[in-house]
C-alpha positions in Angstrom: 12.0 -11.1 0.7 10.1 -9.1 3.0 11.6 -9.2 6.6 9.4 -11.3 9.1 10.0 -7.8 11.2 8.6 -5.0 9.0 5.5 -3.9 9.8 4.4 -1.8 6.2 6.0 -2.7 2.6 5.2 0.2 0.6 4.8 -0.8 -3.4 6.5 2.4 -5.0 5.4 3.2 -8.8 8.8 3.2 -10.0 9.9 0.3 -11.9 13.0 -1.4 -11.4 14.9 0.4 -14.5 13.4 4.1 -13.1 10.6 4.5 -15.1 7.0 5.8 -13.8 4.6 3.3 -13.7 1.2 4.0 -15.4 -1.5 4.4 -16.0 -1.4 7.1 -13.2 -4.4 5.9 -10.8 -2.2 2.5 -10.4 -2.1 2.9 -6.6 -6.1 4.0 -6.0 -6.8 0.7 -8.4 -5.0 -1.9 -6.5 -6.1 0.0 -3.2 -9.8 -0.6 -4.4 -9.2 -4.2 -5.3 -8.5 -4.6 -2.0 -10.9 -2.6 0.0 -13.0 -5.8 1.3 -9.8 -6.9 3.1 -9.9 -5.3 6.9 -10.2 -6.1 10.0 -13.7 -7.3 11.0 -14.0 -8.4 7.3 -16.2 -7.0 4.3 -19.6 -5.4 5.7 -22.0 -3.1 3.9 -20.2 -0.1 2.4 -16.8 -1.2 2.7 -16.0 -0.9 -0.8 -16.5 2.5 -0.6 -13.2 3.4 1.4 -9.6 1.4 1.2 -8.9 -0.7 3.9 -6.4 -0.1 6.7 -4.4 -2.4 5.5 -3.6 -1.4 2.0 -3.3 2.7 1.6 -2.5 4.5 -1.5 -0.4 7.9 -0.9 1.9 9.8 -2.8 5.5 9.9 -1.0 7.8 13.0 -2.9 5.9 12.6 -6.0 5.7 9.4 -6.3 2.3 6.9 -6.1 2.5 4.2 -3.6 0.6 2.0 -2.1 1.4 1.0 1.9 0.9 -2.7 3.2 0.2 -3.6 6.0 1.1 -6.8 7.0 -1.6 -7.4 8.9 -3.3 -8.2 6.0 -0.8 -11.6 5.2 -2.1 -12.1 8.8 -6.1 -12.0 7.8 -5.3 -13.8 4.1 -2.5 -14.7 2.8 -4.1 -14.9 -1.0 -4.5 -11.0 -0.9 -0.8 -10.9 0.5 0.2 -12.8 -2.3 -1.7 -10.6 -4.6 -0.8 -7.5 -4.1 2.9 -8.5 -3.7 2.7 -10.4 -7.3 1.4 -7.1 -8.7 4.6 -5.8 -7.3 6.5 -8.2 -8.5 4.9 -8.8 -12.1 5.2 -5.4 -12.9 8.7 -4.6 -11.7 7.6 -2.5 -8.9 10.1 -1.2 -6.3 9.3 -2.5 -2.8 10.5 -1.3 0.7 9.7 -1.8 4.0 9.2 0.9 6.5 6.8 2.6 8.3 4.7 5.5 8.0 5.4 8.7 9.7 2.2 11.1 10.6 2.9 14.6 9.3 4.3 17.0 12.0 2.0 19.4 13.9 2.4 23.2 12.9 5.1 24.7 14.4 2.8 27.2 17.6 2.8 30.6 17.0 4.1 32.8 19.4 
């Protein structure tokens, strides 16, 4: 169950008994499926970069794919998507938020 609170769910690609999950481009597929999803809607082009709302990254190694839950907001069917991938594929799920890289320390 996903908090009413959290903000991002990232979708890890470790399943539930610590295996990888594959194939390998797992998080830049789902994040393509749901490119047309953002705010403002689909326009011209928009396949062409992920939406805001559903990110892929790679957090110590491992593919994920952040959620926004603004996009349960704009339709809950894609919500319900993406977290059934999740779920049908034994996905771990977790609910945080992202953190921007630090600056470079100055140089004195």
């Amino acid at each position: 169950m996903i908090s009413p609170r959290a903000k991002e769910v990232f979708i890890q690609g470790i399943t539930s008994d610590g295996r990888t999950f594959r194939p390998s481009d797992w998080a830049e597929r789902l994040a393509g499926v749901m490119s047309s999803f953002r705010p403002g809607g689909a326009t011209p082009g928009s396949h062409l970069s992920y939406s805001p709302w559903c990110v892929p990254t790679s957090i110590g190694g491992v593919k994920c794919v952040i959620v926004h839950t603004d996009l349960r907001d704009h339709d809950v069917m894609a919500w319900d998507f993406v977290m059934n991938f999740a779920r049908d594929n034994g996905l771990q799920i977790a609910e945080a938020c992202a953190v921007p890289d630090a600056p470079p320390p100055a140089k004195p």
